[in-house]
Residue frames as qw, qx, qy, qz and C-alpha x, y, z in Angstrom:
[[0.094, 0.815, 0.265, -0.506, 2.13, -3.49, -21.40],
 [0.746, 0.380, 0.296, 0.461, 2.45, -1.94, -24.51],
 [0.569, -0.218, 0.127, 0.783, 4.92, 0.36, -25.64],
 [0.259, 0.806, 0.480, 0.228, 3.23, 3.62, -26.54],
 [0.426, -0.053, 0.038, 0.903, 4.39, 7.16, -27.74],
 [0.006, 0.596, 0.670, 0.442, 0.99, 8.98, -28.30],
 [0.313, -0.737, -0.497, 0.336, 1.63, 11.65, -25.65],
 [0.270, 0.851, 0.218, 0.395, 1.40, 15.70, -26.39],
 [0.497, -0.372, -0.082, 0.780, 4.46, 17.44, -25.17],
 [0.179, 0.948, 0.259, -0.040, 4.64, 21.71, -26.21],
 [0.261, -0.637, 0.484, 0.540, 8.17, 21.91, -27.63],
 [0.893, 0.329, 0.308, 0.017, 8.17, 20.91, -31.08],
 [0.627, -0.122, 0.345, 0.688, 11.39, 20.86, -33.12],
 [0.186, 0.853, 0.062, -0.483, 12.17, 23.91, -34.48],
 [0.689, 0.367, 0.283, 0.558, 13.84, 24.68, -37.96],
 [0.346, -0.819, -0.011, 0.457, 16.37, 26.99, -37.73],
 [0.485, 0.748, -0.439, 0.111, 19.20, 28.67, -39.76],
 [0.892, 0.079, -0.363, 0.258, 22.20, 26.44, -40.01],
 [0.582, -0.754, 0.303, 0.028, 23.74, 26.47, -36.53],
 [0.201, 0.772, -0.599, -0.069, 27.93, 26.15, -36.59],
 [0.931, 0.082, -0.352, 0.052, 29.21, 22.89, -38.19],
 [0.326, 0.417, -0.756, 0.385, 30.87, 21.84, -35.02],
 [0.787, -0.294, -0.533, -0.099, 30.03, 19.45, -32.88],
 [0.728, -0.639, 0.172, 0.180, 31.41, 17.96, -29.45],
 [0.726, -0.220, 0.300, 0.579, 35.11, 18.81, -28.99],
 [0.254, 0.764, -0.142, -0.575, 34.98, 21.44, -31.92],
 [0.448, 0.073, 0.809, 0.374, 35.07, 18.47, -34.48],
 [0.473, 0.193, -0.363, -0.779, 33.54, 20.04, -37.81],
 [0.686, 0.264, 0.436, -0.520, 29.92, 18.26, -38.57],
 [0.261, 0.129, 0.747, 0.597, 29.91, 16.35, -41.77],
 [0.424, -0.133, -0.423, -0.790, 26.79, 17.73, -44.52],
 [0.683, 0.140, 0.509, -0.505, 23.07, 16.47, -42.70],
 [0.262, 0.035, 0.935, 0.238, 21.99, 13.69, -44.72],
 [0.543, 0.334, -0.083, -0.766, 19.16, 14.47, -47.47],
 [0.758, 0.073, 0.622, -0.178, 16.95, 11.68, -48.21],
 [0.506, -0.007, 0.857, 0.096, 17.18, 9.59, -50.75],
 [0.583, 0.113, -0.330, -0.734, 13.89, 9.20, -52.11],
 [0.719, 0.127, -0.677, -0.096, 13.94, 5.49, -51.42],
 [0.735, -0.451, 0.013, -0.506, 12.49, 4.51, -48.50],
 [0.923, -0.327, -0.104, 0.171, 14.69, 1.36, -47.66],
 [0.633, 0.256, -0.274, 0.677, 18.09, 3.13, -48.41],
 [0.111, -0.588, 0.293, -0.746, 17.00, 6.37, -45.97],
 [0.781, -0.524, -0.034, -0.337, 15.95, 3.53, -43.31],
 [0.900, 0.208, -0.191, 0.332, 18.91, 1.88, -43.69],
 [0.298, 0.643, -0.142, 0.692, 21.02, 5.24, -43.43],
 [0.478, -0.720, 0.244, -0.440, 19.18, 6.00, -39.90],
 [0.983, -0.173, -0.055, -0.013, 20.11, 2.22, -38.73],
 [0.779, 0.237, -0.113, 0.570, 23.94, 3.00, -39.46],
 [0.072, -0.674, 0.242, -0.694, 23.81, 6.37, -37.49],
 [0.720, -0.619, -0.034, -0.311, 22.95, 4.71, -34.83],
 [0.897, 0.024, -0.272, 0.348, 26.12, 2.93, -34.58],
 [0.067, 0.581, -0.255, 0.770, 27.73, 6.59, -33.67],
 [0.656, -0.632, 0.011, -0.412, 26.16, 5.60, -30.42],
 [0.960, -0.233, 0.129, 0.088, 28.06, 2.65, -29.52],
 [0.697, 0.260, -0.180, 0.643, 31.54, 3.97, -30.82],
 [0.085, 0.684, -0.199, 0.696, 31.52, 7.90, -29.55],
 [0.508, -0.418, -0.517, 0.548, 32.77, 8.00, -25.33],
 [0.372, -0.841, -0.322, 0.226, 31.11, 10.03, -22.98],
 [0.195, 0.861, -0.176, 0.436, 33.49, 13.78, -23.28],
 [0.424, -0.812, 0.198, -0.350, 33.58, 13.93, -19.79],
 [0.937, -0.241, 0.181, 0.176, 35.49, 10.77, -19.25],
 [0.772, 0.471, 0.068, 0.422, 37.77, 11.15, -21.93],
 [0.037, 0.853, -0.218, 0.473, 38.70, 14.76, -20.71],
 [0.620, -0.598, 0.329, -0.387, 39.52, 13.03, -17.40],
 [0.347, 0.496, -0.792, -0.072, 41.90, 10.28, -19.21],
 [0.869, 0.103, 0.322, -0.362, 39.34, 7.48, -18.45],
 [0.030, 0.226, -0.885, -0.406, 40.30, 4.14, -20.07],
 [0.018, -0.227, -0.974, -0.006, 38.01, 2.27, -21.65],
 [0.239, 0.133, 0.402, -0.874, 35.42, 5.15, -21.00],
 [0.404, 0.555, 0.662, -0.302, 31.38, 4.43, -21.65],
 [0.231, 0.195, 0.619, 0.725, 29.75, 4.98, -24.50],
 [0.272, -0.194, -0.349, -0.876, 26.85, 7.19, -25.88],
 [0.702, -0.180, -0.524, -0.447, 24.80, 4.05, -26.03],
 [0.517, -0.114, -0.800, 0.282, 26.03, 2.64, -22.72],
 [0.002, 0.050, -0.409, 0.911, 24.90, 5.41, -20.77],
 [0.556, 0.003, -0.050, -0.830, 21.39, 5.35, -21.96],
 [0.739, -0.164, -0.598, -0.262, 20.95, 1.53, -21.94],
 [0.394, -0.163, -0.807, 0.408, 21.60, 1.31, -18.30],
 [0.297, 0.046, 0.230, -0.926, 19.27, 4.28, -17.59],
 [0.536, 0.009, -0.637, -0.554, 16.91, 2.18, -19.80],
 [0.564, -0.101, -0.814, 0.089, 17.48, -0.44, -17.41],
 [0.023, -0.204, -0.671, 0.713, 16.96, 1.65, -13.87],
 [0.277, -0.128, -0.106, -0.946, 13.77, 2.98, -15.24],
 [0.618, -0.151, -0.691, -0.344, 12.25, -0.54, -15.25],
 [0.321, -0.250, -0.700, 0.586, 13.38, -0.70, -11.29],
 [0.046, -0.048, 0.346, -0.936, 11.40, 2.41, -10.09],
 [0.051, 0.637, 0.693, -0.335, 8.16, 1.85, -7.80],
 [0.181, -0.559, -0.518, -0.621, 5.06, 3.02, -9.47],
 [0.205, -0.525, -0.740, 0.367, 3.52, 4.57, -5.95],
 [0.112, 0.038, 0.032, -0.993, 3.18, 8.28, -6.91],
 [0.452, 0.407, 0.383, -0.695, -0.52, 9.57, -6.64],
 [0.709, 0.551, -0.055, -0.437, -0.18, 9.65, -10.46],
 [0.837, -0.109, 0.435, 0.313, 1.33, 6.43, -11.70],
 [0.230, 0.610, -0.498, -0.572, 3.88, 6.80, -14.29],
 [0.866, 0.472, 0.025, -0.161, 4.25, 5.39, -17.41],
 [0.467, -0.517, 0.535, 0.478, 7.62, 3.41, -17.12],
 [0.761, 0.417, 0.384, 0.317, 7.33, 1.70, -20.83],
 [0.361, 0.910, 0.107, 0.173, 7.56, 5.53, -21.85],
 [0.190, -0.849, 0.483, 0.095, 10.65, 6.60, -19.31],
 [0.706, -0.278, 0.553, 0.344, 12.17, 3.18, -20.71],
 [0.645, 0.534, 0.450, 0.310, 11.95, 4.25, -24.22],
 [0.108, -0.993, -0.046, 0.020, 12.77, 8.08, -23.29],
 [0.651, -0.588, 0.394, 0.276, 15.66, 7.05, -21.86],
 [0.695, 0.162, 0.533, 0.455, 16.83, 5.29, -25.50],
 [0.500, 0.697, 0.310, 0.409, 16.16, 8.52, -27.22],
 [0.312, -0.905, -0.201, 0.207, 17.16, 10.99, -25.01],
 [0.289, -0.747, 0.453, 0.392, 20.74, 11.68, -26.51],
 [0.780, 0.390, 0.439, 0.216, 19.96, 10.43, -30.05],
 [0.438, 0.885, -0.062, 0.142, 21.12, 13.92, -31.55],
 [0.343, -0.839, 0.357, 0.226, 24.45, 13.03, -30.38],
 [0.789, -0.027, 0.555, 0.263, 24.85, 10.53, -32.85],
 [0.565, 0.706, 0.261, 0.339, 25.37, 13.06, -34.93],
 [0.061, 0.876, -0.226, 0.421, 26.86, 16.55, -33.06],
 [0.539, 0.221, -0.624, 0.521, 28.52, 14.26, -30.36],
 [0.546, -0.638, -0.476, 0.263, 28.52, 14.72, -26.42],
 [0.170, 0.668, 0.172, 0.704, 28.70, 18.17, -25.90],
 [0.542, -0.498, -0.620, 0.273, 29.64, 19.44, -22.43],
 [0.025, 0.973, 0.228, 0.016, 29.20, 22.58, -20.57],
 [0.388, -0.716, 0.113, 0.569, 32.96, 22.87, -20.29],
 [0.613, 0.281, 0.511, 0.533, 33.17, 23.48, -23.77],
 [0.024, 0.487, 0.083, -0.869, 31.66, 26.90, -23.41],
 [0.004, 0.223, 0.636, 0.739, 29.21, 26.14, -26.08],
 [0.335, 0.006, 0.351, -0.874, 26.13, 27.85, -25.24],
 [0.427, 0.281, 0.794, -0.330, 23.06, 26.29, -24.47],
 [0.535, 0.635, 0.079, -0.551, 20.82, 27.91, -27.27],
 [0.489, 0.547, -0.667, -0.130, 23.62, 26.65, -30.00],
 [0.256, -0.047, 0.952, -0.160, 23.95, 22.97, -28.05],
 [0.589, 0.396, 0.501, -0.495, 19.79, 23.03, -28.82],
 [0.564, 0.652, -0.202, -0.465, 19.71, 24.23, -32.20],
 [0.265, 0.242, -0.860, -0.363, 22.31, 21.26, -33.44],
 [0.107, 0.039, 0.993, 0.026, 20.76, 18.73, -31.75],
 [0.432, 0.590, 0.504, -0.460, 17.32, 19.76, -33.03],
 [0.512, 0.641, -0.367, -0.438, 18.76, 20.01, -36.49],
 [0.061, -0.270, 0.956, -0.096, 20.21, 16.73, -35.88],
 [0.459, 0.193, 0.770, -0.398, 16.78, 15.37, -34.94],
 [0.511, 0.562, 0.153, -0.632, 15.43, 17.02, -37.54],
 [0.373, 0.479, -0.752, -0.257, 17.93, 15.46, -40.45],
 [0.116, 0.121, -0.978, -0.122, 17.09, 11.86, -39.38],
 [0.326, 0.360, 0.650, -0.585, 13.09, 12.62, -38.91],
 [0.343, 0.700, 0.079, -0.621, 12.76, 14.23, -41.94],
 [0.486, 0.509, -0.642, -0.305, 15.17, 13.09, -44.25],
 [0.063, 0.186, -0.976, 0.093, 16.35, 9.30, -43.04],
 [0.166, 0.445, 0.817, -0.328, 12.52, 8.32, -41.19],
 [0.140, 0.363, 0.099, -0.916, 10.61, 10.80, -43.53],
 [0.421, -0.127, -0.673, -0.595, 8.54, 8.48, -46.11],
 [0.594, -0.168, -0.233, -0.751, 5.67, 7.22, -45.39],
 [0.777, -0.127, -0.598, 0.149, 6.41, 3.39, -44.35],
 [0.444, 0.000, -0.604, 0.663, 8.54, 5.10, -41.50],
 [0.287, -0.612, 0.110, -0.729, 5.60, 8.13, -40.38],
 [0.808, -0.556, -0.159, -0.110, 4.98, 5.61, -36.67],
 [0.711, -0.209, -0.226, 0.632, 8.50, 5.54, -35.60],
 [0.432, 0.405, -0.039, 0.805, 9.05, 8.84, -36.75],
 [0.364, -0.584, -0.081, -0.721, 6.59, 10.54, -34.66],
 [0.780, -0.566, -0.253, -0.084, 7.33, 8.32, -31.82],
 [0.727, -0.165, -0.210, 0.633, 10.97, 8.84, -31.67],
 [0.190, 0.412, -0.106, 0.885, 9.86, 12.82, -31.93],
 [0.613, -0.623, -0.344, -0.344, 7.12, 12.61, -29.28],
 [0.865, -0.195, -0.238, 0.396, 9.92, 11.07, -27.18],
 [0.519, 0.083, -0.129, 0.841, 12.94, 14.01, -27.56],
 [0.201, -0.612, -0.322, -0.694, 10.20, 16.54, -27.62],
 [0.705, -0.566, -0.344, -0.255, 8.82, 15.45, -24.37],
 [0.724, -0.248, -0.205, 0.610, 12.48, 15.09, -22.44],
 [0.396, 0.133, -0.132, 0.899, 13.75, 18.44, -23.68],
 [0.386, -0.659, -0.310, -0.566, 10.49, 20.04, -22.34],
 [0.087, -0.022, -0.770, 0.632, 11.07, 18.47, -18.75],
 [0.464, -0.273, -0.161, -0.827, 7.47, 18.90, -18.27],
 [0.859, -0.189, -0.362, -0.310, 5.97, 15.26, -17.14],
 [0.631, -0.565, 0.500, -0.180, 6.55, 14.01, -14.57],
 [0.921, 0.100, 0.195, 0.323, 8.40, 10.48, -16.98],
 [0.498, 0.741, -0.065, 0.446, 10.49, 13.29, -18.45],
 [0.323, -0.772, 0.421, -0.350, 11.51, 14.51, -15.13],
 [0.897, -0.227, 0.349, -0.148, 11.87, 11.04, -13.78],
 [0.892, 0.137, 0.153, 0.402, 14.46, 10.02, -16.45],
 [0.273, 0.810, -0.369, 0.364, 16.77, 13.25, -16.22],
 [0.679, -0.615, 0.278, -0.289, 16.96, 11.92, -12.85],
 [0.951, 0.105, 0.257, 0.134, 17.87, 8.73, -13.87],
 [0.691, 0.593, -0.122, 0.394, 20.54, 10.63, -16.20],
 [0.195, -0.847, 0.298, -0.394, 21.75, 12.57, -13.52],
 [0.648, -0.584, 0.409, -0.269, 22.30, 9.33, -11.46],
 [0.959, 0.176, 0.174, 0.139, 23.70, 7.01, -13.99],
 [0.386, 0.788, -0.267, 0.398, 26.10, 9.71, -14.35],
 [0.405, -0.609, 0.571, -0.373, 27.28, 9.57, -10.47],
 [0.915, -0.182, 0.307, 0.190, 27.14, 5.59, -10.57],
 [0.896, 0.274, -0.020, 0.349, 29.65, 5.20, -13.39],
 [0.203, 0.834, -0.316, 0.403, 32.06, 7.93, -11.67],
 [0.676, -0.523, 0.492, -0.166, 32.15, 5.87, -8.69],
 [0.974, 0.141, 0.103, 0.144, 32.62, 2.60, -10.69],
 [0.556, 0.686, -0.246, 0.399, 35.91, 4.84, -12.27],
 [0.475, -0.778, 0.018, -0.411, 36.85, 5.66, -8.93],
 [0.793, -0.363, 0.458, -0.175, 37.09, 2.69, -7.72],
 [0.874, 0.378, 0.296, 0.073, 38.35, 1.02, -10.74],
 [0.637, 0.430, 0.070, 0.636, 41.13, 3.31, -11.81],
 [0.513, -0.549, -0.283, 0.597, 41.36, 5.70, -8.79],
 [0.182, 0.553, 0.135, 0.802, 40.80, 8.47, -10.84],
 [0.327, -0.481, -0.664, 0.470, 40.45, 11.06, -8.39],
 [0.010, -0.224, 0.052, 0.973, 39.41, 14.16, -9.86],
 [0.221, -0.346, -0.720, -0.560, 35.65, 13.33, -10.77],
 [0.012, -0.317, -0.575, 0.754, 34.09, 15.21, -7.24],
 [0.286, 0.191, 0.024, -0.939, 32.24, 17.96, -9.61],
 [0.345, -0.277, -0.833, -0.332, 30.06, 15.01, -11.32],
 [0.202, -0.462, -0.833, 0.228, 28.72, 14.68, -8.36],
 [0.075, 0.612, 0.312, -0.723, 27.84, 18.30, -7.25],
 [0.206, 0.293, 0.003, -0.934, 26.55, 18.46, -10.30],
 [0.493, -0.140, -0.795, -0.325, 24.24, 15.63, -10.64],
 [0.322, -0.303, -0.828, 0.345, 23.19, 14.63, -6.76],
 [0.043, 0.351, 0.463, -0.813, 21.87, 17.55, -5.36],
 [0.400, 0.070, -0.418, -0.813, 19.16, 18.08, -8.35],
 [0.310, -0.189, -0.918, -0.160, 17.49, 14.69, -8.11],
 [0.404, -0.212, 0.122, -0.882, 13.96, 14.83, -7.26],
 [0.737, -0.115, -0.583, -0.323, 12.24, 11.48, -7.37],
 [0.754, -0.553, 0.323, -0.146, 12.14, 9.60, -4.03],
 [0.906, -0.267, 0.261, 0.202, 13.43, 6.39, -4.99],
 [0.600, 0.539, -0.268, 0.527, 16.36, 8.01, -7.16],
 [0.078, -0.772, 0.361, -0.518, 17.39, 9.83, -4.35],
 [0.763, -0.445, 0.435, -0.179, 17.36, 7.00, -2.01],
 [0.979, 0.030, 0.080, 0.183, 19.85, 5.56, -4.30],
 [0.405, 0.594, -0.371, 0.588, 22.18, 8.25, -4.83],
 [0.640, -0.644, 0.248, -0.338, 21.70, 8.36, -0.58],
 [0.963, -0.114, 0.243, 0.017, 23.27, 4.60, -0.63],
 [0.735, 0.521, -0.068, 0.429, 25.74, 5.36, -3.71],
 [0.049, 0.796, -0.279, 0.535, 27.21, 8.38, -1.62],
 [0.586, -0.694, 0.364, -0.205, 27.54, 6.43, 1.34],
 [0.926, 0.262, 0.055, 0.266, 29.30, 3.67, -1.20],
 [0.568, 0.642, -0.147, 0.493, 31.71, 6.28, -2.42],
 [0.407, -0.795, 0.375, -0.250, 32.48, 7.41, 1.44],
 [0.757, -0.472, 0.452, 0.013, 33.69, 4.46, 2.69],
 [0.847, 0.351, 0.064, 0.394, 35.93, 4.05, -0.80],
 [0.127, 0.796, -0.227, 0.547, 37.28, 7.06, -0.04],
 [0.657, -0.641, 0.364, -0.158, 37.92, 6.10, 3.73],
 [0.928, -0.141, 0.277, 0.205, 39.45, 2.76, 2.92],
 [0.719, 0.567, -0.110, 0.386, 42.19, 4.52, 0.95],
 [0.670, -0.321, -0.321, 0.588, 42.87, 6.51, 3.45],
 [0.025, 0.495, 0.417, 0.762, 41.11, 9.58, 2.56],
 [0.008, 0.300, 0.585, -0.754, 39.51, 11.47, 5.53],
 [0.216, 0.868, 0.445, 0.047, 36.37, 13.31, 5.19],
 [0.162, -0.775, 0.245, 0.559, 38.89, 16.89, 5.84],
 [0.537, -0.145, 0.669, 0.494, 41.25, 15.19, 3.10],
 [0.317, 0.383, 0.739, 0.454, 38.64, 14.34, 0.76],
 [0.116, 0.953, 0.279, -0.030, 36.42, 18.13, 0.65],
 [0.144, -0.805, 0.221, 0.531, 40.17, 19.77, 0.28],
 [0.286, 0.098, 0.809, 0.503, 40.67, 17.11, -3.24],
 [0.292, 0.707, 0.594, 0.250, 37.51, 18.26, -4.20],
 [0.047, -0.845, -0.171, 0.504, 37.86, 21.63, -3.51],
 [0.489, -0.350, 0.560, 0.570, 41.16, 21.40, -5.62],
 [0.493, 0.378, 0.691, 0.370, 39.44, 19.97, -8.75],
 [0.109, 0.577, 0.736, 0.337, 38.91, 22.64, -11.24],
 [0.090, -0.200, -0.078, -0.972, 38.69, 25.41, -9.25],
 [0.318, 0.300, 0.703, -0.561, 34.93, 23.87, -7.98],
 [0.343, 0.199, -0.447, -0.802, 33.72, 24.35, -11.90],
 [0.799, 0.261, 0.491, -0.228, 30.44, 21.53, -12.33],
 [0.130, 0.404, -0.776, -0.466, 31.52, 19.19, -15.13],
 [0.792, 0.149, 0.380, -0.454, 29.72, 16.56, -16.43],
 [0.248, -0.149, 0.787, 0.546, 30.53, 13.42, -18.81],
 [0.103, -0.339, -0.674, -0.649, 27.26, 14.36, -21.06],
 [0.340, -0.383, -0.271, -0.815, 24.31, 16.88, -20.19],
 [0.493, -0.571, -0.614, 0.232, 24.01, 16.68, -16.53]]
């Protein structure tokens, strides 16, 4: 099937005044990047941002003294990967190619402002605005000649369409973000007994709408009981640890 991006969404990047140079963590922003002029050096430029994916870990881990924690890019290539699993049976079929490509852009504007989480206390409106100046600096300036106008307009069709939530593929891969967030807290769990990663969950599981996501976070949650038993964790035990965590605050390692 082919990979198409040709679908009208009703958010379109906006162009704001210059929202505060600080990213995730309150790291100052470097200068946006201003093309070239020269088509292979501003394609070139976007190709090396992208690497910011694959080095920058997940906040939420880090803040939680994860080793080893996930990346940007790791989060979104295994979402990539559950999109391809989900039964087509709705009334209206989806369009996985698109939720597998969604999925790859969905958290491109962190490769620039970073993973930005809600305990940072950065407001939502000012999260948007970078990463929509973000989008905008590597649409405009980096993808902005002429050779690049088909990616560019597919990789804005794409962010457009997610941060809308509208469709029903846009819905369908928050889901997916929501639940790739709860697998890899279990995997830590279980892997390094962190034990202070409860609010992920309450603030990722109970949202999910899709059937078959939910009938896997149904299976994951009965995974993460019986880790939690076999330590020796009661159910009593384990709702007074969570209670503990935080105060009950909803955290998240990236925009769940």
């Amino acid at each position: 099937m082919a990979l198409t991006a040709d679908v009208n969404v009703s958010r379109p990047i906006k162009h704001h005044a210059a929202a505060p140079a600080f990213g995730a963590g309150g790291k100052p922003l470097p200068p946006p990047y201003k093309s070239t002029g020269n088509e292979a050096l501003d394609t070139l430029a976007f190709l090396h941002m992208l690497e910011q994916l694959k080095v920058q870990k997940r906040s939420g881990w880090i803040r939680e003294g994860v080793e080893g924690a996930e990346s940007i890019s790791d989060h979104m290539c295994r979402m990539a990967l559950m999109a391809m699993m989900v039964p087509n049976t709705s009334e209206r079929p989806l369009d996985i190619p698109r939720c597998v490509m969604m999925a790859l852009v969905h958290d491109l504007a962190e490769a620039y402002v970073g993973d930005i989480t809600p305990v940072e206390g950065v407001p939502v409106e000012v999260k948007h605005q970078l990463e929509e100046q973000a989008m905008d600096s590597f649409l405009n300036e980096m993808l902005g000649s002429e050779g690049n106008k088909e990616a560019k307009e597919r990789f804005r069709s794409l962010f457009e369409e997610y941060e809308a939530r509208e469709t029903p593929e846009s819905k369908l891969v928050k889901d997916l973000d929501r639940l790739e967030l709860a697998l890899q807290a279990v995997e830590y769990e279980r892997t390094q007994e962190v034990q202070t990663l409860a609010p992920f969950f309450r603030g990722s599981i109970p949202n999910l709408e899709h059937p078959a996501v939910r009938s896997w976070a149904e299976t994951l949650m009965e995974e993460r009981k019986q880790l939690w038993e076999s330590r020796g964790q009661g159910e009593q035990e384990q709702r007074e640890l969570e209670g503990a965590v935080v105060g009950g605050n909803v955290k998240a390692a990236g925009g769940a």
